[in-house]
C-alpha positions in Angstrom: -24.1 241.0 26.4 -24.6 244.5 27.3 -22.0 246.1 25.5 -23.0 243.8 22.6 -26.2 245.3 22.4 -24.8 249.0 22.6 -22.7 248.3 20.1 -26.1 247.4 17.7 -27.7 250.6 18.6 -24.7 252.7 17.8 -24.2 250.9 14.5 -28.2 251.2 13.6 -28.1 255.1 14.7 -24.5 255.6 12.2 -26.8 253.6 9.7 -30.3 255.3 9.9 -28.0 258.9 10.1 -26.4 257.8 6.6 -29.7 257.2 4.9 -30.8 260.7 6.0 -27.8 262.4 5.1 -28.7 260.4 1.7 -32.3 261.3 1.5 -33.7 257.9 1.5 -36.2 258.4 3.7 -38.0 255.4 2.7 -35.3 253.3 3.5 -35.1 255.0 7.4 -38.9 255.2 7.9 -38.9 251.3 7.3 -36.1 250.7 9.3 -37.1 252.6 12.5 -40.9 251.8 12.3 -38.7 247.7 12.7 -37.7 248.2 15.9 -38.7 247.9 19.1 -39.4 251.8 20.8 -36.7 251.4 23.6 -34.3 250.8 20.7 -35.9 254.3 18.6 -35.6 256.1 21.6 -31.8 255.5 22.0 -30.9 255.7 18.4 -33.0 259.3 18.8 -30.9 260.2 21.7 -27.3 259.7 19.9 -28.4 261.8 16.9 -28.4 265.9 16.6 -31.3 268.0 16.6 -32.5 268.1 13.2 -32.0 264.6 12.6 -34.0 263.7 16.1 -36.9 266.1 14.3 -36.7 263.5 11.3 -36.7 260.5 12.7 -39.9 261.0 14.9 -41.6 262.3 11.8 -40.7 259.4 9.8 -42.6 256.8 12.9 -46.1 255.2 12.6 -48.6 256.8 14.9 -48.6 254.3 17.7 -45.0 253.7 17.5 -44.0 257.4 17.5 -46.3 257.7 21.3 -44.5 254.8 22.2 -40.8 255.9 21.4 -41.7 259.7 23.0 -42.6 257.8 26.1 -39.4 256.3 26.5 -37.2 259.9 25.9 -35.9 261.7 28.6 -37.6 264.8 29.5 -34.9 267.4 27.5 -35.4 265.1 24.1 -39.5 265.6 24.6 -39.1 269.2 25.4 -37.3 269.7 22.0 -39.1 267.4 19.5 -42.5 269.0 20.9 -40.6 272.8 20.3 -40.6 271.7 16.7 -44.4 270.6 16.6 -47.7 272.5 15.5 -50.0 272.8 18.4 -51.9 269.9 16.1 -48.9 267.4 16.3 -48.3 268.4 20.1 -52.2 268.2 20.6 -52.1 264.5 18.9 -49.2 263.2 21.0 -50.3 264.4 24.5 -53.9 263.5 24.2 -52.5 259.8 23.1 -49.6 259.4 26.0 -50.3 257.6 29.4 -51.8 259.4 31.8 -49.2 258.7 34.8 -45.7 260.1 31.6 -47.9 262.7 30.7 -48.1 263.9 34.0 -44.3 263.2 34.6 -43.4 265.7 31.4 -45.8 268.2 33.2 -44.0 268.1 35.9 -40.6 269.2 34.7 -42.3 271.7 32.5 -42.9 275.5 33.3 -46.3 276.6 34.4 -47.1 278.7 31.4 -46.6 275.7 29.2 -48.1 273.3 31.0 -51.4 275.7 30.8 -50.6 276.0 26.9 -51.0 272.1 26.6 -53.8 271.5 28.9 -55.6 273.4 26.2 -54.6 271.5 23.8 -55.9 268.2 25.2 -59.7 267.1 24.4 -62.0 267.3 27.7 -61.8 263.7 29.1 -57.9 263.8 28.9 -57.8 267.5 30.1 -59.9 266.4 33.4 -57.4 263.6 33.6 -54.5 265.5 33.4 -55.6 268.4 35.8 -56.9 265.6 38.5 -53.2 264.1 38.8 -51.6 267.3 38.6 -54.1 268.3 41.6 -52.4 265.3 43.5 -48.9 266.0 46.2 -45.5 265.6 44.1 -43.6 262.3 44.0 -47.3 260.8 45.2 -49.2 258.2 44.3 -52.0 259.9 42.8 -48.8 261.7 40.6 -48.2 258.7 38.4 -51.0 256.1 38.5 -52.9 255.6 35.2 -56.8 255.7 35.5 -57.2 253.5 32.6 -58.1 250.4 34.6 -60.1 247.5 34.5 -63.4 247.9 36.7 -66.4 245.5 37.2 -69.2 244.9 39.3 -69.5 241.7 42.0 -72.7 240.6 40.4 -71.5 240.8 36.5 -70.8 237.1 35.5 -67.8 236.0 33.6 -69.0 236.0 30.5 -70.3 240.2 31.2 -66.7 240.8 32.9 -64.9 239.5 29.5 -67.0 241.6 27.6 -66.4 244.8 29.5 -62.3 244.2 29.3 -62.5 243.7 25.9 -64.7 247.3 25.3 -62.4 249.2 27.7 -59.1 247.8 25.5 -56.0 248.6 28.6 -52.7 248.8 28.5 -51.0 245.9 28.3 -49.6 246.9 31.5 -53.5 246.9 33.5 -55.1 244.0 31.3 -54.1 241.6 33.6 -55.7 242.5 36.9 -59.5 243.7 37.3 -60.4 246.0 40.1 -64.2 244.8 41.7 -65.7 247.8 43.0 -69.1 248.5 44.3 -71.8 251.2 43.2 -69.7 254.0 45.0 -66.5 252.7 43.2 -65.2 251.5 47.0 -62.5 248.8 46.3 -64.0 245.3 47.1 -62.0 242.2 45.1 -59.1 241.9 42.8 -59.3 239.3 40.1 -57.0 238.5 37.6 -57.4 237.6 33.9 -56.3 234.3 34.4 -59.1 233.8 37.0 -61.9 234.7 34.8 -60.2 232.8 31.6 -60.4 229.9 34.0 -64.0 230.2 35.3 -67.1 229.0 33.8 -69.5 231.8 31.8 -72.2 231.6 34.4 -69.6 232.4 37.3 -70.1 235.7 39.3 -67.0 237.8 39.6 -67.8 238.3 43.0 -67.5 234.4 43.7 -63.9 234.3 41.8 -62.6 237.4 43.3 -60.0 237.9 45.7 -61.1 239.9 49.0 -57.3 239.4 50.7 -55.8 242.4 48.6 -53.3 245.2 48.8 -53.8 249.3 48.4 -52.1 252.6 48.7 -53.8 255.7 48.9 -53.5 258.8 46.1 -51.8 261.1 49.0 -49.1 258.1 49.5 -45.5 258.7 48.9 -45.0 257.1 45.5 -41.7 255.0 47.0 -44.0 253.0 49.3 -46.5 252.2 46.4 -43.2 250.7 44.3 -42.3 248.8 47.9 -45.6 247.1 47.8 -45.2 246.1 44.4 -41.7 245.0 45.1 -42.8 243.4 48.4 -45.7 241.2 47.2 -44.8 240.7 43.2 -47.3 242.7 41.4 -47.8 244.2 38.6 -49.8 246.6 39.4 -51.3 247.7 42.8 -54.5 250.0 43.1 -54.5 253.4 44.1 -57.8 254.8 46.2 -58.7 258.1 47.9 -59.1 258.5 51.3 -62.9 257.7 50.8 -61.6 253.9 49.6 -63.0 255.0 46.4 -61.1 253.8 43.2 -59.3 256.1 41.3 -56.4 253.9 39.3 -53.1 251.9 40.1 -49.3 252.3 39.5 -48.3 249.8 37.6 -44.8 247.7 38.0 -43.1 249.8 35.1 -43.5 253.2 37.1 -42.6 251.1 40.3 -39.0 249.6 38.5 -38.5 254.1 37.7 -39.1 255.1 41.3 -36.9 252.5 42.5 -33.9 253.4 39.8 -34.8 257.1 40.7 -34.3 256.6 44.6 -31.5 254.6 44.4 -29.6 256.8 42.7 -30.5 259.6 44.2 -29.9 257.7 48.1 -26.0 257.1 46.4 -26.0 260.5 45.2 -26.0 261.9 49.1 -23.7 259.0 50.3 -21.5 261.0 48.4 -22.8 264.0 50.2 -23.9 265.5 46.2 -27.2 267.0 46.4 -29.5 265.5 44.0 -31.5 267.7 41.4 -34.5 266.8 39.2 -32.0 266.2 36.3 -29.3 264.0 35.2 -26.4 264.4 37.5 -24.3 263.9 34.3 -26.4 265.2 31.8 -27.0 268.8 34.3 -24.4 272.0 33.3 -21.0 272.2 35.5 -22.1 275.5 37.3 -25.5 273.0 38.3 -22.7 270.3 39.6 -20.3 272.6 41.2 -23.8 274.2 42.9 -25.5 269.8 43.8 -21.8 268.9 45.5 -20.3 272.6 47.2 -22.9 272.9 49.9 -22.0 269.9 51.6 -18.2 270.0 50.9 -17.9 273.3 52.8 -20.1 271.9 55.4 -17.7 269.3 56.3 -14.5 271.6 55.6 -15.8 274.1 58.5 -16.6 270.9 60.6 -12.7 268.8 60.0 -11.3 272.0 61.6 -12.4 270.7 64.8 -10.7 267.9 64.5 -7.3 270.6 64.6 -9.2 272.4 67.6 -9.0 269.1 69.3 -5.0 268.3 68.7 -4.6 272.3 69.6 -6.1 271.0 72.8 -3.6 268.2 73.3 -0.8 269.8 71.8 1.2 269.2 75.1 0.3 265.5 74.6 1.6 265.3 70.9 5.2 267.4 71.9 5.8 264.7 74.6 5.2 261.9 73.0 5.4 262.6 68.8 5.1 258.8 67.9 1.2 259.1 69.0 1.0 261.5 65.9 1.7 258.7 63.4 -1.2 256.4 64.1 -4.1 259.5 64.0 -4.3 258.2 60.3 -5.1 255.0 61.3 -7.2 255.8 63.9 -9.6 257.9 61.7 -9.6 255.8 58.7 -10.8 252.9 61.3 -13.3 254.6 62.1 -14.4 256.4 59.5 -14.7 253.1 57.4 -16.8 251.2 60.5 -19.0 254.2 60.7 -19.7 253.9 56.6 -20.3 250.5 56.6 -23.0 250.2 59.5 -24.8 253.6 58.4 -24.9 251.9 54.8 -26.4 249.2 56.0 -29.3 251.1 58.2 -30.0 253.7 55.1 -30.9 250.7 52.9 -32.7 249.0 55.5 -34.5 252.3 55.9 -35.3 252.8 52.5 -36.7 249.2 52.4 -39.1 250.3 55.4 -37.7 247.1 57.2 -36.6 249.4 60.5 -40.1 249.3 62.4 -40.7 248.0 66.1 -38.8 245.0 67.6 -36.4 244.8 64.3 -35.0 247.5 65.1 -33.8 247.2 68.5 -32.6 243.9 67.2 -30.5 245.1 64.5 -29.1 247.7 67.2 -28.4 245.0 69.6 -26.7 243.0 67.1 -24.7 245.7 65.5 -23.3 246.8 68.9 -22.4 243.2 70.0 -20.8 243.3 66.0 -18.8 246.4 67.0 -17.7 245.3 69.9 -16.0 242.2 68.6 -14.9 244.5 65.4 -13.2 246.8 68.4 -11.3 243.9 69.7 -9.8 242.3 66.6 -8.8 245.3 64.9 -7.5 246.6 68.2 -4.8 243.3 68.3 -4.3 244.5 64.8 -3.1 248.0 66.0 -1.0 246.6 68.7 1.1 244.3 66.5 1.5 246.9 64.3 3.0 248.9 66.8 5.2 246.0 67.9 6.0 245.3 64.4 7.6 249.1 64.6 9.3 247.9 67.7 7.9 251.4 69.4 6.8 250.5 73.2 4.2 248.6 74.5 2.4 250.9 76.2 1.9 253.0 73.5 0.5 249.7 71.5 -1.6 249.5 74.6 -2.6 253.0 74.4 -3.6 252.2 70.6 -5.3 249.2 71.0 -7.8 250.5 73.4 -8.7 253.3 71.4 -9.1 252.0 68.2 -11.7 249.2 70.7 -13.6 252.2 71.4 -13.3 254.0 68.3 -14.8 251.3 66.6 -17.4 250.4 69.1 -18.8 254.0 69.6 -18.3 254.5 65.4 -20.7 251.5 64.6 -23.2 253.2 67.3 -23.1 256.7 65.5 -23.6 254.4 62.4 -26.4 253.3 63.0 -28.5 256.0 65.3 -27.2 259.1 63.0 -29.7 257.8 60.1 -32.7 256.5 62.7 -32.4 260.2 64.3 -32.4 261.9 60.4 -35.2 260.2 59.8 -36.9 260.8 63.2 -36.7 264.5 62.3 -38.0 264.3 58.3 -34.3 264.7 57.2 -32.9 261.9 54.4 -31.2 259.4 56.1 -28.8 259.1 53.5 -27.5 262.6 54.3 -25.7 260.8 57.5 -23.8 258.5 55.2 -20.0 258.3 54.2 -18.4 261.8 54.1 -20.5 262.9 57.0 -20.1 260.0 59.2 -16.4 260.0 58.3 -16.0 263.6 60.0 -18.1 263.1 62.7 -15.8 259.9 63.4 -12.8 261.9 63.1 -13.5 264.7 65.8 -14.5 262.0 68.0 -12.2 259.4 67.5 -8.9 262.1 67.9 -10.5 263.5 71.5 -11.0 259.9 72.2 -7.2 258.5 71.5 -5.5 261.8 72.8 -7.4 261.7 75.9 -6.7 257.9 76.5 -3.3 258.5 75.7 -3.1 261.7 78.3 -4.5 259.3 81.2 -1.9 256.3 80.3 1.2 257.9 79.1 3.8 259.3 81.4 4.3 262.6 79.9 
């Protein structure tokens, strides 16, 4: 179905570039002005420059803020380079708050003050109040246009009020009940006061049992609430309880594409940048995976230092040599799996208190029995080689304790990256994998020393 629906978009963008390669402009207006904005914005992105320029020009008014909304940051920055200040002024002062903020953001400083001027007051004091908040906050990407009423209006009064403050679609579900000091007392939803009779107080409808994040609040817990209790929007306060707006569940389905990818970007061990990893230049690329590849180039040489160690060991007996593969790849791929496994539940905030000791417990006994089967597994593979038993013994026991003490580093090498403000996802595959290595090789060379009569 996906591919399907590619395949329109590419056709419609070949057929709105012919009719303005042909001039008819009417033609393209009507055809663009047709479709949904999502679908604008990707025909917008598969076209050059000059004919980006055209289409945008040839949209309605609300449907062209609609379609710029849904561009990526570098088609925004070049549609609004080939703007008078009057057409930038008319598109910023008419975008949500919360993607205004976000093309802010990725702007530079001297810009950003060149388009603050550009905005009338109310949205100028908007725009400057959320830029004032932390980045990747709360406060960063809520919208302020919400629905606010009173305990004591009736139905009837609270209808009225929704109805004069027109929000987006994405806030005119939910009403926020404050007090006179705007402190956050109720929620009530639409279909609440639909439901009610005229005469109701909103106060009497309202729900007191409601959840809240704070503007200073990492912006990935305020998408987990969301997640967590099926919202579509959840408010945002300051630290007086005061309402100030609410993320909605559109911003919270972004934040969770934008952590996911970049928590698989470092179980790759590539750090992330603000951009596109493949949209960003090859010396950018080169630049997000290097660091981390050297890293773990300068610590696999320890892994040699170890076998210098036990050189004596390896000359005596030169079968051991052939299963260090083995050994390392068992470990490395235990080590992945349970340190996968603790980064998501990490990032899902689900690794608090008696869980976690839990999950560790469980995990180790997991390990443990992991250790054992795969260890039979490496013993019959050394019978199956007809090499002697002794060395299958020496085998089996360390790939036991390889596995065993790989799960463990699994699992406590995120817990400990997070307990020091490091990414947890740092600790994941390549990293893991090396640590495993080092430790795994002392491990079955030592073993080996202690059984084998060298």
């Amino acid at each position: 179905m996906e591919m399907e629906i590619k395949k329109d978009i590419y056709e419609l963008a070949e057929e709105i570039s012919s009719l303005l390669e042909e001039g008819r402009y009417s033609e393209a207006k009507k055809q663009v002005n047709s479709l949904h904005p999502v679908d604008v914005a990707e025909v917008i992105a598969s076209l050059d420059t000059r004919k980006q320029v055209l289409v945008f020009r040839l949209l309605n008014k609300n449907q062209a803020i609609a379609v710029f909304e849904q561009l990526d940051f570098e088609q925004q920055e070049n549609l609004l380079r080939h703007f008078t200040d009057e057409g930038v002024a008319q598109i910023l002062n008419q975008m949500s708050p919360d993607d205004r903020t976000e093309l802010f953001d990725e702007l530079p400083a001297k810009v950003v003050k060149k388009f603050l001027n550009l905005l009338e007051p109310a949205q100028r004091n908007i725009a400057a109040s959320m830029l004032g908040y932390p980045e990747n906050s709360a406060g960063r990407i809520m919208s302020p246009h919400i629905i606010d009423l009173k305990e004591f209006y009736t139905v009837e009064q609270a209808l009225n009020r929704i109805r004069r403050l027109n929000p987006p679609e994405e806030l005119a579900y939910t009403a926020y009940v404050i007090d006179a000091e705007r402190h956050l007392r109720g929620i009530a939803t639409l279909r609440n006061l639909v439901l009610a009779s005229p005469e109701e107080q909103v106060g009497e409808i309202m729900n007191r049992d409601f959840v809240f994040v704070f503007t200073d609040d990492d912006q990935e817990k305020a998408a987990q609430i969301i997640q967590k209790y099926d919202l579509l929007a959840v408010p945002v306060v300051d630290q007086e309880g005061r309402l100030v707006g609410a993320v909605t569940i559109d911003d919270a389905i972004d934040i969770i594409e934008a952590e996911a990818t970049e928590d698989l970007h470092r179980l790759a061990a590539i750090v992330t940048t603000e951009d596109e990893y493949l949209r960003a230049p090859a010396r950018q690329k080169i630049k997000s995976r290097f660091l981390w590849l050297a890293i773990l180039l300068v610590m696999g040489t320890f892994t040699s230092f170890v076998m210098q160690n036990f050189e004596n060991v390896l000359q005596s007996v030169i079968a051991l040599s052939f299963f260090i593969p083995m050994l390392t790849d068992a470990g490395g791929n235990v080590g992945s799996q349970s340190t996968t496994l603790v980064v998501r539940e990490l990032a899902l905030g689900k690794l608090e208190g008696r869980y976690l000791w839990k999950m560790i417990l469980s995990e180790a006994l997991i390990g443990g029995v992991l250790g054992v089967l795969l260890g039979i597994v490496a013993m019959a593979r050394v019978v199956f080689l007809r090499e002697s038993l002794l060395l299958g013994l020496v085998l089996a026991i360390s790939v036991g304790i390889i596995v065993f003490i790989s799960n463990l580093i699994g699992i406590f090498l995120p817990i400990l990256f997070k307990k020091i403000k490091l990414d947890p996802a740092i600790a994941a595959t390549p990293v893991i994998t090396t640590i495993v290595d080092i430790i795994g090789v002392f491990i079955y060379l030592q073993i080996a020393q202690s059984l084998l009569p060298l």
